[in-house]
C-alpha positions in Angstrom: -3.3 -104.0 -169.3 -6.7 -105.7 -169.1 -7.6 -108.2 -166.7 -7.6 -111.1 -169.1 -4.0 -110.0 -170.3 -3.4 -109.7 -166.3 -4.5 -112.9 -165.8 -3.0 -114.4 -168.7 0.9 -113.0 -167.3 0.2 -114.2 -164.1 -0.5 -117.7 -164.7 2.7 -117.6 -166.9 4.6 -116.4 -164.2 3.2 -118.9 -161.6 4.5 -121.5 -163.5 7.7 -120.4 -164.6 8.7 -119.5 -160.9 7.5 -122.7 -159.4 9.2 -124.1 -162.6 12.4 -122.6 -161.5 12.1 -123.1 -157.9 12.3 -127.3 -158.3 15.8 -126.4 -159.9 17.1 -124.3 -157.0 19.4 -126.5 -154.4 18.2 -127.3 -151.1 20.1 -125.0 -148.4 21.5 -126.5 -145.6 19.7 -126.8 -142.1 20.6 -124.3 -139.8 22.1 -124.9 -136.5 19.9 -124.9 -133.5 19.0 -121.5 -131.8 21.2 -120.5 -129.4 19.5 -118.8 -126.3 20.8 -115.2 -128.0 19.2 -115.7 -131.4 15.8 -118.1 -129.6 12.4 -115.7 -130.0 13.2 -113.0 -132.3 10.6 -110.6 -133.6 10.8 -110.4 -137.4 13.3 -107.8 -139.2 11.8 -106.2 -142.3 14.8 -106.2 -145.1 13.4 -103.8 -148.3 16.3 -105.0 -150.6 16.6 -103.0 -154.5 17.8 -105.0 -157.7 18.5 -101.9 -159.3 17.3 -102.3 -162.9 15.8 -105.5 -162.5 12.7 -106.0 -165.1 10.3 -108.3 -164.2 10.9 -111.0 -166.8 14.4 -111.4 -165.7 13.4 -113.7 -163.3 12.1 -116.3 -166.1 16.0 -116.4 -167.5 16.8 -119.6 -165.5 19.6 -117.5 -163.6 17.7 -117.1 -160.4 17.4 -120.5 -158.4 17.0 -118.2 -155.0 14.6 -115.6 -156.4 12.4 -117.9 -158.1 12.0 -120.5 -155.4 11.5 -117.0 -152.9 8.9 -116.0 -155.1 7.0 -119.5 -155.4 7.1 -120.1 -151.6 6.3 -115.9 -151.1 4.1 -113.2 -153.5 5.2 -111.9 -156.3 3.7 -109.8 -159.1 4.8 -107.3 -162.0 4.9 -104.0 -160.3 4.9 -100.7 -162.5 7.2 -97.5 -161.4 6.6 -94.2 -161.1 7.2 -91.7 -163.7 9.7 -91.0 -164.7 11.4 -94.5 -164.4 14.5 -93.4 -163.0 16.6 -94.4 -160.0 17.0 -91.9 -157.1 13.1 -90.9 -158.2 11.7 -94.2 -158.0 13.4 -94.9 -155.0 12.3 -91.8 -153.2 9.0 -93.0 -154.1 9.5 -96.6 -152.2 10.4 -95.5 -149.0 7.9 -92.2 -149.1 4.5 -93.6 -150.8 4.5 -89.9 -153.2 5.2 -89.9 -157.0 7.7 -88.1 -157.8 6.1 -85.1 -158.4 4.7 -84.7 -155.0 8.0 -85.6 -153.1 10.3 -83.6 -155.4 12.6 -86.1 -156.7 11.6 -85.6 -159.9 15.0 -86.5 -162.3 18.4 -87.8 -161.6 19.3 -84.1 -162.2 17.5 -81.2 -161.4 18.2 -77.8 -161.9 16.6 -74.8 -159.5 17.4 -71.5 -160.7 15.8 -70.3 -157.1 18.1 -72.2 -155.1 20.8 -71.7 -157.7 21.8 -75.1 -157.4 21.5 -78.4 -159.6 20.6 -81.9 -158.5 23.0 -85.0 -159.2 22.7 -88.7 -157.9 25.7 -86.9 -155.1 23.8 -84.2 -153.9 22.9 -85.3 -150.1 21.5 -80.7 -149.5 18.4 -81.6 -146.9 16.6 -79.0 -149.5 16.1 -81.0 -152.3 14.9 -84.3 -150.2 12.8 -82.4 -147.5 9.6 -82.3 -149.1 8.7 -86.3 -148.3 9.5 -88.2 -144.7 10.7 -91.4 -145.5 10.1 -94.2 -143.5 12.9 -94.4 -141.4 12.3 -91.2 -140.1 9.0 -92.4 -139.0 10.1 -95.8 -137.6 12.4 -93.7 -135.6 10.5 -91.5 -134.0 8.2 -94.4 -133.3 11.3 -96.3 -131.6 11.8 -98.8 -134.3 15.4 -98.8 -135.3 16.5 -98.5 -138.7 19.3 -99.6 -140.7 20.1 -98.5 -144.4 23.1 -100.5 -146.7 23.1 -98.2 -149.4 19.3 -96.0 -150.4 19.1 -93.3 -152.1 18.8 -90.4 -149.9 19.7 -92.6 -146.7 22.8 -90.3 -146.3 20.7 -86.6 -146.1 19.8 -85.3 -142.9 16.2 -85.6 -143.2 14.5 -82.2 -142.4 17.9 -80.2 -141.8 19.3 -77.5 -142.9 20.6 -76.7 -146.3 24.2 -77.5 -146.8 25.2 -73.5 -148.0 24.4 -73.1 -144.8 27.9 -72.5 -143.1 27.5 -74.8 -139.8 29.7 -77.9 -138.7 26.3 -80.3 -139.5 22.8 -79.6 -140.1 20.3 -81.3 -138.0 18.2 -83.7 -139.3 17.5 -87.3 -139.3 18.8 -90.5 -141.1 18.8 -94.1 -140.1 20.5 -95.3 -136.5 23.0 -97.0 -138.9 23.5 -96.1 -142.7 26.6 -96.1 -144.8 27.2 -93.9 -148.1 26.9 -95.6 -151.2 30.3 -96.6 -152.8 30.4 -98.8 -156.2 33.9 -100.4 -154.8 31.5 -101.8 -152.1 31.0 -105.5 -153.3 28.1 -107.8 -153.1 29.3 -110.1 -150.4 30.2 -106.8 -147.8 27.0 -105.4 -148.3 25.0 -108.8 -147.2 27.6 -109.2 -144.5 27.3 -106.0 -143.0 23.5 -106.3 -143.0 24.3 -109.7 -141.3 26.3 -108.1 -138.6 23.8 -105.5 -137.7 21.5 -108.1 -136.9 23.9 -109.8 -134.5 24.1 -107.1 -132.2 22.3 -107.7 -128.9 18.5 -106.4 -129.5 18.7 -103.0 -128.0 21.0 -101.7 -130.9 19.2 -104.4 -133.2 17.8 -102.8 -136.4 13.8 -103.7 -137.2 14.1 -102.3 -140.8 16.8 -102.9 -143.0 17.6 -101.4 -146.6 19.9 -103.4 -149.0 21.1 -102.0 -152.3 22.4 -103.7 -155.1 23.4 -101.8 -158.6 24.8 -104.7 -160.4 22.3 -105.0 -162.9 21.9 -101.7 -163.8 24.9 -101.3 -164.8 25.1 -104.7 -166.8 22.2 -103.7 -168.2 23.4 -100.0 -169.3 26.6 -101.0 -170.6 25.4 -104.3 -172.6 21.6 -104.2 -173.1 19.1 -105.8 -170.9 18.9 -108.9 -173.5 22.7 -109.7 -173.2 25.0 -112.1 -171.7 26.4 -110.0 -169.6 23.0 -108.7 -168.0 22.0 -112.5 -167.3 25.5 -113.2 -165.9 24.7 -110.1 -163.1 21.1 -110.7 -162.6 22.5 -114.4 -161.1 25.3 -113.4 -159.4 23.0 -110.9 -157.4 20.5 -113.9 -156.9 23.5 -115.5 -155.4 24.1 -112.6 -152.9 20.9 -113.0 -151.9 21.0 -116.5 -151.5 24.2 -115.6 -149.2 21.8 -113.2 -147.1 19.0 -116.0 -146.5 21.2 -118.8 -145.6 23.0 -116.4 -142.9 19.3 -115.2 -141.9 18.7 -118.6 -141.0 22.1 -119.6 -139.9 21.3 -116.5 -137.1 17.8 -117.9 -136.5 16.4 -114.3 -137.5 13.3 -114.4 -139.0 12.6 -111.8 -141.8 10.2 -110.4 -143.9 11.9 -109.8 -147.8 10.3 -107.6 -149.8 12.3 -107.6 -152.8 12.1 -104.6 -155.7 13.1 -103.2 -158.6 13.5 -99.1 -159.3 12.5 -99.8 -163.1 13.0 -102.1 -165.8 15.3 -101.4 -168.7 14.9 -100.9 -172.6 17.3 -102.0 -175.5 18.6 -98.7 -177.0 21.1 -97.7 -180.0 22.5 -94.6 -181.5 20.3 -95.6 -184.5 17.9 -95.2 -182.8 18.4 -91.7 -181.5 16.1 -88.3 -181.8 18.6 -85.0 -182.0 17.2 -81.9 -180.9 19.1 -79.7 -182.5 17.9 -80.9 -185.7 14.2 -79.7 -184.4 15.0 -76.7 -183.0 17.7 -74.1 -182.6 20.1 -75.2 -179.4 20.6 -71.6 -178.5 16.6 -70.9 -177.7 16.6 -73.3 -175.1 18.5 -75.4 -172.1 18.7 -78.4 -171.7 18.0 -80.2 -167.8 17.9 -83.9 -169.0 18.4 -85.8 -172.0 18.0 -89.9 -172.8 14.5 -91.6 -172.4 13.1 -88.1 -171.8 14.2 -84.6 -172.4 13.7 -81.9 -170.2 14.2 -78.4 -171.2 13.4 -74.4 -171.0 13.1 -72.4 -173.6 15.5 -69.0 -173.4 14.1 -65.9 -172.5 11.6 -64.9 -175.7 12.3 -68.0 -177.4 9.3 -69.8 -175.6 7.2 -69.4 -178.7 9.8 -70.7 -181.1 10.8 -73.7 -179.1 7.0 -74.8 -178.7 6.4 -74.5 -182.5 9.1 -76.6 -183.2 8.7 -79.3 -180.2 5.2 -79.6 -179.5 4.4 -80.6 -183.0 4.2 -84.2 -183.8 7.4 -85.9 -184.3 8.4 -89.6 -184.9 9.2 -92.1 -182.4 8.6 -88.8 -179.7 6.3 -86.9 -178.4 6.3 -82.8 -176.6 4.4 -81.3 -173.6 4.4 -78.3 -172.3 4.2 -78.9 -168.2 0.5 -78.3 -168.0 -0.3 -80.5 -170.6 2.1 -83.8 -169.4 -0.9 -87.0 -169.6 -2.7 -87.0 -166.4 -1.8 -90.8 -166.2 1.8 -89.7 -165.3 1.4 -87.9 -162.1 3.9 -85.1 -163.3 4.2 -81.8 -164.3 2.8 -79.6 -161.1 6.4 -79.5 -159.2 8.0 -76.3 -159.8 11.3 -78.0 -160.4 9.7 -80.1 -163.6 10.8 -77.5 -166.7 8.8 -75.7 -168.7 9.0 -78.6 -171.8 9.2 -82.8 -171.4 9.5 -84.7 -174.4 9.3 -88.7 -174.0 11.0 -91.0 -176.4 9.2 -94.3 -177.7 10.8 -97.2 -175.6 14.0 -97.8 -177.2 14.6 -94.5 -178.4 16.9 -91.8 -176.9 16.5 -88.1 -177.0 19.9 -86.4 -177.3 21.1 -82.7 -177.6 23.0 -83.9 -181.0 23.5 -86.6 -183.2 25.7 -89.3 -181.6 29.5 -89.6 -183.5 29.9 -93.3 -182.7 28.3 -96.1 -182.6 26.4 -97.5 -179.6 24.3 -100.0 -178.5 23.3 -100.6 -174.7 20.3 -99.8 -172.4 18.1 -97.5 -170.7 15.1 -96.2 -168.8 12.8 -93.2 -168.0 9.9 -94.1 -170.5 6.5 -94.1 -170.2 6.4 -96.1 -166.8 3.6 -98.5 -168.0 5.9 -99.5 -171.2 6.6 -103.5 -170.6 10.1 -103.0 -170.9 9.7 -100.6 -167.5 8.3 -103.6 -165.8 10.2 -103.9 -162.2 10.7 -107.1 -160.1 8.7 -107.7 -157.0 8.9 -110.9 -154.2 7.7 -111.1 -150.8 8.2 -113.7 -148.5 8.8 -114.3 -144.9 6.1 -115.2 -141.9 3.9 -112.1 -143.1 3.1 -113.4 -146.1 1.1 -116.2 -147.7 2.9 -118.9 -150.0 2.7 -119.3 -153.7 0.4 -115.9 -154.3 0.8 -113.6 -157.6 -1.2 -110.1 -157.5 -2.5 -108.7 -159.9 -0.4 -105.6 -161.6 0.0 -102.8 -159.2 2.1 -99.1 -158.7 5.2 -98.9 -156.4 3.7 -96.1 -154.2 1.9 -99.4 -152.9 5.1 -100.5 -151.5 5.6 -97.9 -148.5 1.7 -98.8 -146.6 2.7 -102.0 -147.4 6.6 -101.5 -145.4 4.7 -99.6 -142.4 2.3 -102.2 -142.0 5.1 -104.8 -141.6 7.4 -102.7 -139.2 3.9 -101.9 -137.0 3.5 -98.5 -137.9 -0.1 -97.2 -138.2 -0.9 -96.1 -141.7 -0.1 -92.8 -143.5 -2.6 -90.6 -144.5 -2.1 -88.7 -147.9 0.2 -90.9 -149.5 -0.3 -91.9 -153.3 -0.1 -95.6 -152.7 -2.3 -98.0 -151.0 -1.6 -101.8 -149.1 -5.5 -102.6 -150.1 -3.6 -105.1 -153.2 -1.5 -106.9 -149.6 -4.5 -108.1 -147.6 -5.2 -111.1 -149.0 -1.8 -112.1 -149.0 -0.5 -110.9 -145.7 -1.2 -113.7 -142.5 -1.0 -110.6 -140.1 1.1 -108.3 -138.6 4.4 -108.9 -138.3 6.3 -107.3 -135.6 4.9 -105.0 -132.6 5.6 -101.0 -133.4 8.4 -101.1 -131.2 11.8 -103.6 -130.0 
């Protein structure tokens, strides 16, 4: 995107959040600080909309996240690629693409290890290549909190789970519960509301909230239906929940509120079937939808090229090596052999679907619009009213350890150079 088109979208989106804000209701005052809650130091809450593109703030759905975003920052932020979930979230709290911190699919297969990757697997050896922040804030005394995050649950750094002990060692948040889908919207903001009225010795500073609401709206029903625009506000009202009980405590907070990815209309019209390419028994499969992954069989790497890496409608074929250096991916051994990347709206299956479907999805090319994830900041950090210009989500995690007072990382992929201007100063003091 150029900077006049960059320009262009962020005046739009000035005024459609400020437009929005004026139709949010006021929120009640909060009661006077008791001498418990008087003189807090900030809490920094990183809360996910999982799924959430960018423009579905502009739906008139989201009174609290549209008047956050005009009285905070807000801008369209791009994700890494590939624009999945538990890699794009690995990204937020580590500040590596994917291909450096070894996330690199929802599934994973490592003939090595003789194991595969799933969005269950919590084995410290497929997570241990990247510290995430809370292991950081941690060490550094700042107490951490995570309700619901992606790899919240692994023992950071321990040992594998074949390993036959009781429990490897490792580190995780003080406090952190598994993710479980039965776990509703209003118990995940309350239980982030009860950690922060414990006494502030056992107090977390940095907070993770998870919501999956809209991802699966959008999965199920396409990111253009009713259904999608129906979850996107009753998460908006969640988090309306979470700052009126913020207040009600007298806890200031800095929100930084993201998106993993966007999502794409899809349709088994619109579907590319490998098997009509090449034959199925000359190479397997890792990954399949947005992108394919595969590996050719034994001898059949020849074959399988010939037939994949030539041009092809509505997809295109790399060999590893050969991924678009704009991508970031390709060098980590668990990336197989062959990607091949659908057009937005496409999907790349082993066969031809047998029914018809119609829904959503992501994993394109992570600059594609339709990948386009949601960011707001606001709190006492941040300036009022601000929209940045377009920037990468490996900027969100210098950004995070500037809040929490951590000093800055060094070889990370991202950068909180695009913050400055719109930061007042730090935030909270390294630690309680």
């Amino acid at each position: 995107m150029g900077p006049r088109a960059a320009t262009t979208l962020a005046g739009v989106l000035v005024a459609a959040v400020l437009a929005l804000a004026g139709c949010a209701a006021s929120e009640p005052e909060p009661p006077p600080l008791s001498r418990a809650t008087a003189g807090r130091q900030p809490v920094t809450l990183l809360v996910s909309i999982d799924g959430f593109r960018e423009d579905y703030l502009r739906r008139g759905a989201t009174p609290t996240l549209s008047r956050l975003a005009a009285g905070g920052v807000t801008g369209v932020m791009h994700p890494s690629f590939p624009s999945k979930t538990f890699p794009n979230h690995w990204t937020l709290v580590t500040g590596l693409r994917p291909d450096r911190h070894g996330i690199v699919g929802n599934r994973m297969e490592s003939p090595e290890h003789r194991a595969v990757f799933t969005m269950a697997t919590d084995d410290p050896w497929w997570w241990s290549a990247a510290s995430p922040l809370w292991v950081d804030a941690e060490r550094a005394g700042i107490r951490t909190a995570a309700m619901f995050w992606p790899g919240a649950n692994v023992a950071i750094g321990g040992m594998s789970g074949e390993v036959e002990r009781p429990e490897p060692a490792g580190m995780r948040p003080s406090d952190w519960v598994p993710y479980n889908k039965a776990v509703n919207d209003s118990q995940r903001v309350n239980m982030v509301l009860d950690w922060l009225r414990r006494p502030e010795e056992i107090r977390p500073s940095f907070v993770t909230l998870y919501f999956d609401k809209v991802d699966t709206a959008g999965h199920h029903h396409g990111p253009d239906s009713a259904q999608t625009t129906q979850a996107v506000a009753e998460v908006d009202k969640a988090i309306g929940v979470l700052v009126a009980g913020l207040k009600a405590l007298g806890q200031p907070a800095n929100l930084v509120i993201v998106a993993d990815h966007g999502m794409a209309a899809t349709s088994s019209e619109r579907t590319i079937a490998l098997d009509t390419l090449a034959d199925p028994e000359r190479y397997h499969l890792v990954e399949t939808g947005p992108f394919a992954s595969l590996a050719p069989r034994p001898g059949a790497a020849a074959d399988v090229e010939r037939a994949l890496l030539a041009p092809h409608e509505h997809m295109q074929c790399w060999r590893k090596a050969d991924i678009p250096a704009r991508f970031h991916y390709g060098a980590n051994p668990r990336v197989p052999p062959i990607l091949c990347l659908a057009q937005p709206g496409w999907l790349i299956q082993a066969s031809a679907p047998r029914q018809p479907a119609s829904g959503g999805n992501h994993g394109y090319d992570n600059m594609a619009p339709e990948m386009n994830a949601l960011f707001i900041a606001t709190g006492p950090a941040f300036a009022a009213g601000r929209v940045l210009p377009d920037f990468d989500n490996v900027d969100i995690y210098p950004l995070l350890r500037q809040l929490i007072g951590l000093p800055a990382a060094v070889g990370v992929d991202g950068s909180s150079a695009v913050f400055q201007d719109v930061l007042k100063g730090p935030a909270v003091p390294a630690t309680n």
